[in-house]
PyMOL commands that place a pseudoatom at each C-alpha (Angstrom):
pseudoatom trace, name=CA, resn=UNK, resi=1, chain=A, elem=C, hetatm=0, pos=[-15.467, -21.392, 0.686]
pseudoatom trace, name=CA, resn=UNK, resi=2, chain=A, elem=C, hetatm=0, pos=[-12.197, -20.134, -0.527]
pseudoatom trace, name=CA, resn=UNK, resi=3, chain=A, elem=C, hetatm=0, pos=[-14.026, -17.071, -2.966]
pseudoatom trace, name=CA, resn=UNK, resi=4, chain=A, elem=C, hetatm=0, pos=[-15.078, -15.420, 0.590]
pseudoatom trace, name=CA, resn=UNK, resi=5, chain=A, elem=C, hetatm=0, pos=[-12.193, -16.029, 2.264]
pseudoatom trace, name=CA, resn=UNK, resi=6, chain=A, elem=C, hetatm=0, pos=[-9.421, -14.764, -0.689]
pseudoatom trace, name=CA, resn=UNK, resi=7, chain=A, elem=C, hetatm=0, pos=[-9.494, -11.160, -2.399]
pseudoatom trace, name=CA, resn=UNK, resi=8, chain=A, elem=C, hetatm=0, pos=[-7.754, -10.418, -5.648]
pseudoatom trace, name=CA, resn=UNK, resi=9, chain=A, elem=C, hetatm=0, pos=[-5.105, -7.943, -5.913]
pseudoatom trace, name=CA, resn=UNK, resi=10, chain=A, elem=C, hetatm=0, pos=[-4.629, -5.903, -9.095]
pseudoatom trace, name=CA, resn=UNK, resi=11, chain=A, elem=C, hetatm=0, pos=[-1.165, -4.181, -8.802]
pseudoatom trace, name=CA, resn=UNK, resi=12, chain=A, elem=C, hetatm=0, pos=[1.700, -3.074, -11.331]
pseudoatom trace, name=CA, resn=UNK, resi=13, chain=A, elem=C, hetatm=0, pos=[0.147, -5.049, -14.197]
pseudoatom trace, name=CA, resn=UNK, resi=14, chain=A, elem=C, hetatm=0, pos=[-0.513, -7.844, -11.996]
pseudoatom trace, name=CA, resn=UNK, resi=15, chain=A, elem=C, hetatm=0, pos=[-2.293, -10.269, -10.291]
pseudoatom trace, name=CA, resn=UNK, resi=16, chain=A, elem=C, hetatm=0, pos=[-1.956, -11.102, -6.575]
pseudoatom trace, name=CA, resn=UNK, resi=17, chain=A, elem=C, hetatm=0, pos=[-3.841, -12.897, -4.692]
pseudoatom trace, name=CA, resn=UNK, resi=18, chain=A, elem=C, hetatm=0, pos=[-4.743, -12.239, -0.541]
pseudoatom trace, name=CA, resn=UNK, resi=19, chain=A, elem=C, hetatm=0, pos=[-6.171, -14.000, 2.873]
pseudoatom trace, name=CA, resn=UNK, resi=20, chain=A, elem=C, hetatm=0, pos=[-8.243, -11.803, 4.047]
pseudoatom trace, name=CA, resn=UNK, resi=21, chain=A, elem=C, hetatm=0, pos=[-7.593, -9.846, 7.409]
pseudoatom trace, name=CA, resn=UNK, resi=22, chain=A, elem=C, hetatm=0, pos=[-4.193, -10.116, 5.782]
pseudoatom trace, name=CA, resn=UNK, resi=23, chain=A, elem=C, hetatm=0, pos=[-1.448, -7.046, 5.814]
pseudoatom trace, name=CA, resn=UNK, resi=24, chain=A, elem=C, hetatm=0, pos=[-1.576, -5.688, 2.634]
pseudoatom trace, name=CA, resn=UNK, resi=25, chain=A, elem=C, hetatm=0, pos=[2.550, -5.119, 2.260]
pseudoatom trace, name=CA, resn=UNK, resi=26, chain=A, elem=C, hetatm=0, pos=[3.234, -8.328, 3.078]
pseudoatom trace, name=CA, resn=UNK, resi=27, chain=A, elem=C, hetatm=0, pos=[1.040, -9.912, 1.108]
pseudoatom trace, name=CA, resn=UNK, resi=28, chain=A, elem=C, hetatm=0, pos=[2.460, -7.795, -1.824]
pseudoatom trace, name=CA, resn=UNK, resi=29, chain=A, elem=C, hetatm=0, pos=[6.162, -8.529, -0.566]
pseudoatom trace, name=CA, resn=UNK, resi=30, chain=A, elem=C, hetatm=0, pos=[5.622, -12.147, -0.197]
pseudoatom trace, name=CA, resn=UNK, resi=31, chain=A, elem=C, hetatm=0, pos=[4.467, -12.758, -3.945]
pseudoatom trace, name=CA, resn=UNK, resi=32, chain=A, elem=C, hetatm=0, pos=[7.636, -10.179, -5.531]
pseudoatom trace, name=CA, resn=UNK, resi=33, chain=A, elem=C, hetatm=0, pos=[5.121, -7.533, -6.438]
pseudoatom trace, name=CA, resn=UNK, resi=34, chain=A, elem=C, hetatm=0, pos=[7.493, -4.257, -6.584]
pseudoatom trace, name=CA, resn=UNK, resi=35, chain=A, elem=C, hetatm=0, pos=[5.706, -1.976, -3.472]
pseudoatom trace, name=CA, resn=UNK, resi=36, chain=A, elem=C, hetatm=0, pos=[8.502, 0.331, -3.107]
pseudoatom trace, name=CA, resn=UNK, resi=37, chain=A, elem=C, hetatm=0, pos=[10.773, 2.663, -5.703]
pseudoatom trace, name=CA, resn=UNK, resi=38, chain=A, elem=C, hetatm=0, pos=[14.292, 2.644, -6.104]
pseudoatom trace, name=CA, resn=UNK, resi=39, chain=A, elem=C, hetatm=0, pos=[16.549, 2.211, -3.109]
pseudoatom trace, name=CA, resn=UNK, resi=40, chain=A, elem=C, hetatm=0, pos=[13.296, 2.459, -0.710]
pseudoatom trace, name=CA, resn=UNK, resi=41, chain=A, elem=C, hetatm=0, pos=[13.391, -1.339, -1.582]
pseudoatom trace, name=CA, resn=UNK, resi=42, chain=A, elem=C, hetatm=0, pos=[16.230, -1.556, 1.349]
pseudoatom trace, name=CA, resn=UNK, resi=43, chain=A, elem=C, hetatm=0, pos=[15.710, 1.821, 3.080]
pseudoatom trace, name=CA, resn=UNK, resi=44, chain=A, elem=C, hetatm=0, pos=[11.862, 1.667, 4.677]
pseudoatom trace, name=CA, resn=UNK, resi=45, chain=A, elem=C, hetatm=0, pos=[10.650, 0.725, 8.251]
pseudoatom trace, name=CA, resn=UNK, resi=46, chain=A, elem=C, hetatm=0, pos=[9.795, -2.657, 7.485]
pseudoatom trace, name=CA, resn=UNK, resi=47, chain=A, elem=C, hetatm=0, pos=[5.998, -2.059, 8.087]
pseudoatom trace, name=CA, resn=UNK, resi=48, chain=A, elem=C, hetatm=0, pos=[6.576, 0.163, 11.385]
pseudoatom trace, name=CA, resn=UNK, resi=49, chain=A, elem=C, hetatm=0, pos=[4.138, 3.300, 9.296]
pseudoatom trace, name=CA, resn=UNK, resi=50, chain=A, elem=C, hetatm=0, pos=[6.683, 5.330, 9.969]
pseudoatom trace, name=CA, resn=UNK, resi=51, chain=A, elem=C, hetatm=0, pos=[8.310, 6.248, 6.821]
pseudoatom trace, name=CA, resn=UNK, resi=52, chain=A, elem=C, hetatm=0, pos=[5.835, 6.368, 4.515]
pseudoatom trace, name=CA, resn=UNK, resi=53, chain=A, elem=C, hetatm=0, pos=[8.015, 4.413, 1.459]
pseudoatom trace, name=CA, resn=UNK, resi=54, chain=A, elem=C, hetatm=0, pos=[4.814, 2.242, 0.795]
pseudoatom trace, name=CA, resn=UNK, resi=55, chain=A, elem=C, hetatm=0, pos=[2.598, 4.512, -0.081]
pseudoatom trace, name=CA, resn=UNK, resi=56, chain=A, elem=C, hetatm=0, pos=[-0.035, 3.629, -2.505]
pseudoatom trace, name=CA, resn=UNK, resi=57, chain=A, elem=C, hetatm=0, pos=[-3.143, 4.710, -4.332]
pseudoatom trace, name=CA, resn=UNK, resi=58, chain=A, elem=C, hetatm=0, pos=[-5.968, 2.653, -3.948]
pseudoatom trace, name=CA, resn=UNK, resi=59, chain=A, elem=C, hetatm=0, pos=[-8.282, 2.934, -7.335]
pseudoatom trace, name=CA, resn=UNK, resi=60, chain=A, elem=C, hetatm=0, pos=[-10.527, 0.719, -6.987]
pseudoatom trace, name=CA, resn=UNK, resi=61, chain=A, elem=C, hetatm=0, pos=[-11.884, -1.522, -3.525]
pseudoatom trace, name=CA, resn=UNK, resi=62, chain=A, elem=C, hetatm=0, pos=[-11.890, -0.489, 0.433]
pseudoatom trace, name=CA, resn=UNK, resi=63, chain=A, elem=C, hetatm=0, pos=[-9.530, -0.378, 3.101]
pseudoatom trace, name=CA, resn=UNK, resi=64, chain=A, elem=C, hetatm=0, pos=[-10.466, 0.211, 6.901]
pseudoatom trace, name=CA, resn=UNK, resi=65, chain=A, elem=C, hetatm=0, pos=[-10.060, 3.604, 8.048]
pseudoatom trace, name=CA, resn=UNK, resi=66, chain=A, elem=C, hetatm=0, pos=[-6.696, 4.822, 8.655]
pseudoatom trace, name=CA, resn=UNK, resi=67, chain=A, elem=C, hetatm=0, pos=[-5.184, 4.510, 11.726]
pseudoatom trace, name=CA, resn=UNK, resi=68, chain=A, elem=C, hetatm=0, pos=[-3.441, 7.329, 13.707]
pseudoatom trace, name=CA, resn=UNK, resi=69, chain=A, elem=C, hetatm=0, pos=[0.167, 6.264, 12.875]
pseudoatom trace, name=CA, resn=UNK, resi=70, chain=A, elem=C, hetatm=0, pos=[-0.906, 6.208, 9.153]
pseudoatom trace, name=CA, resn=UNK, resi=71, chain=A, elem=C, hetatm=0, pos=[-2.667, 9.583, 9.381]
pseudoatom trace, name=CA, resn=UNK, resi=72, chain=A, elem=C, hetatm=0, pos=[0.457, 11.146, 11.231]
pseudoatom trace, name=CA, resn=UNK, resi=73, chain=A, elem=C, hetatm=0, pos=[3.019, 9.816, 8.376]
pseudoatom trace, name=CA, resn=UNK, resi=74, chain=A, elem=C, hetatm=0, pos=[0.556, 10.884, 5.589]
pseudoatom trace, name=CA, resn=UNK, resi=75, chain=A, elem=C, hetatm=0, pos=[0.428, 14.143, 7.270]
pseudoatom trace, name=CA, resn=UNK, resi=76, chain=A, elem=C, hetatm=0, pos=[3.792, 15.767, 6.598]
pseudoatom trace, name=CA, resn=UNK, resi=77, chain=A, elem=C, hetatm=0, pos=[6.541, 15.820, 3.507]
pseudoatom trace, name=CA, resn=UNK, resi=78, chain=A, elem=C, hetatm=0, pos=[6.850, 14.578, 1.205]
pseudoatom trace, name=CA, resn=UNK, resi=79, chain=A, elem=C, hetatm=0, pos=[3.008, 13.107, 2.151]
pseudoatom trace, name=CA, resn=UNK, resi=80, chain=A, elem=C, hetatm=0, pos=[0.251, 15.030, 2.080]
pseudoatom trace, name=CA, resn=UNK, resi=81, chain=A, elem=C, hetatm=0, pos=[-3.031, 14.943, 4.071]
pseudoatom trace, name=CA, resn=UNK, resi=82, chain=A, elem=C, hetatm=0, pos=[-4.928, 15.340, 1.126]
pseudoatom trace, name=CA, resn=UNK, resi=83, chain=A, elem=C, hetatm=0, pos=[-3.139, 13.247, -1.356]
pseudoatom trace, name=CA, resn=UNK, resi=84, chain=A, elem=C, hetatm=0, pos=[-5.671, 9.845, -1.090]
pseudoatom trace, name=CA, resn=UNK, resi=85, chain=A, elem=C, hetatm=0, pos=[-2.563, 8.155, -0.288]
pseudoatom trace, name=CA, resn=UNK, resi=86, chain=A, elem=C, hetatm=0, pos=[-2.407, 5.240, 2.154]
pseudoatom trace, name=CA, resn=UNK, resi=87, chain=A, elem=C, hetatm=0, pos=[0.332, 2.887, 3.483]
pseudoatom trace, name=CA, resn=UNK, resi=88, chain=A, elem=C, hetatm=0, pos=[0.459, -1.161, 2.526]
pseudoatom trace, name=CA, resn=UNK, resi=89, chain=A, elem=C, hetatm=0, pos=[2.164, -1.553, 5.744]
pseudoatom trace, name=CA, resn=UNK, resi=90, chain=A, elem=C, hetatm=0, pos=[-1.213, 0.018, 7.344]
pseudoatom trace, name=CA, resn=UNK, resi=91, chain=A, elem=C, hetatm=0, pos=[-4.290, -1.450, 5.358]
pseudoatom trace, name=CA, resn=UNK, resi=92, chain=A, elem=C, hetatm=0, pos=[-5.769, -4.887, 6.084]
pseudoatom trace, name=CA, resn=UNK, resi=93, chain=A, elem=C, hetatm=0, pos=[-7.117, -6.645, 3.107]
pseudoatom trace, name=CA, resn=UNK, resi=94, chain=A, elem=C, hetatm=0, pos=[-10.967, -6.706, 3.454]
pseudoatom trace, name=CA, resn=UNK, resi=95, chain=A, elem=C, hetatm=0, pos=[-11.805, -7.131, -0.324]
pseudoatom trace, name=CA, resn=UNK, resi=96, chain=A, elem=C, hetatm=0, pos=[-10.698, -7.196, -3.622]
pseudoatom trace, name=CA, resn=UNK, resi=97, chain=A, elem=C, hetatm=0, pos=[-8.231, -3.998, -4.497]
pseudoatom trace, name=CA, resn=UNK, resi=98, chain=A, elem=C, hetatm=0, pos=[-7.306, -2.480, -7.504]
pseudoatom trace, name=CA, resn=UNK, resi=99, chain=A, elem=C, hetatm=0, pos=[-3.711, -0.198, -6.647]
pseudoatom trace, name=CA, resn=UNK, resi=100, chain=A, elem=C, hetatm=0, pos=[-1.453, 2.310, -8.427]
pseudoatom trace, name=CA, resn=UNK, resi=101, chain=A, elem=C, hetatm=0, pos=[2.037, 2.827, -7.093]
pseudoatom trace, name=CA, resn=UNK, resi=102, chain=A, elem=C, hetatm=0, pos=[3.041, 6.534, -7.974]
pseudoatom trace, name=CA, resn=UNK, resi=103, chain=A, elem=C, hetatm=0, pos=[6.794, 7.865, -8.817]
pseudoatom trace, name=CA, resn=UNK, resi=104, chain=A, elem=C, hetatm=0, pos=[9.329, 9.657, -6.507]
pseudoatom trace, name=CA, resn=UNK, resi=105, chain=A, elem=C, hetatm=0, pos=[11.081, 7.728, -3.287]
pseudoatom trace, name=CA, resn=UNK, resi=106, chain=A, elem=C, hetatm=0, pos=[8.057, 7.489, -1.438]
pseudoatom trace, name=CA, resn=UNK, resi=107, chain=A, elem=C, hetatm=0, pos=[5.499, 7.322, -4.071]
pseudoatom trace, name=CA, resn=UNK, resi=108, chain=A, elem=C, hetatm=0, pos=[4.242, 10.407, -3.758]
pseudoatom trace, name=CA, resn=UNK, resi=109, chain=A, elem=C, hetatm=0, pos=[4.561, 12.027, -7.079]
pseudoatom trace, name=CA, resn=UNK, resi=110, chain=A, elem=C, hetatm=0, pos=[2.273, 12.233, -10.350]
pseudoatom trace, name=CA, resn=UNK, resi=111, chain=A, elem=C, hetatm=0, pos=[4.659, 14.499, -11.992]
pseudoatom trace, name=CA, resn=UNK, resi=112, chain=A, elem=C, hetatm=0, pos=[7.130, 12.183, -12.777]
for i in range(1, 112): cmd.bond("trace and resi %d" % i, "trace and resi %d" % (i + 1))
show_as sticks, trace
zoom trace
């Protein structure tokens, strides 16, 4: 059945929809949805976790655990440990997902 096998993707005022077991930045990069700020657009790791330019907020829905590499990134500046953050190039889809992008060059900031 394609309902069990698809998740929805609520992102930037949009709709996307995912395989799941899918990565979640390409999935978001492959249907235009804007994952990164600014120039981060060009200058990011191309889904390596190591810069930390695709960090997002998830609000709603569940991701695996993070992995070391994600944990490591998240762990120093402009990231913090304790922000909630996670990286699309890191999550799998598993389910539906509602996600918030926040401000500053590696979407790190509330403020502005």
């Amino acid at each position: 059945m394609e309902g069990d096998s698809t998740a929805k993707i609520q992102f930037s005022g949009q709709t996307y929809v995912a395989t799941k077991g899918s990565n979640l930045r390409k999935v978001l990069l492959e249907q235009g949805a804007p994952l990164y700020n600014g120039s981060a657009s060009a200058l990011n790791c191309r889904g390596l976790g190591t810069c930390g330019t695709c960090a997002i907020r998830i609000v709603k829905g569940e991701a695996q655990p993070a992995r070391a590499i994600e944990r490591w990134r998240l762990s120093f500046p402009p990231h913090r440990p304790d922000s909630e953050l996670r990286l699309a190039c890191q999550i799998e889809v598993l389910g539906d997902l509602t996600l918030e992008k926040l401000n500053g060059f590696w979407g790190e900031r509330k403020d502005l």
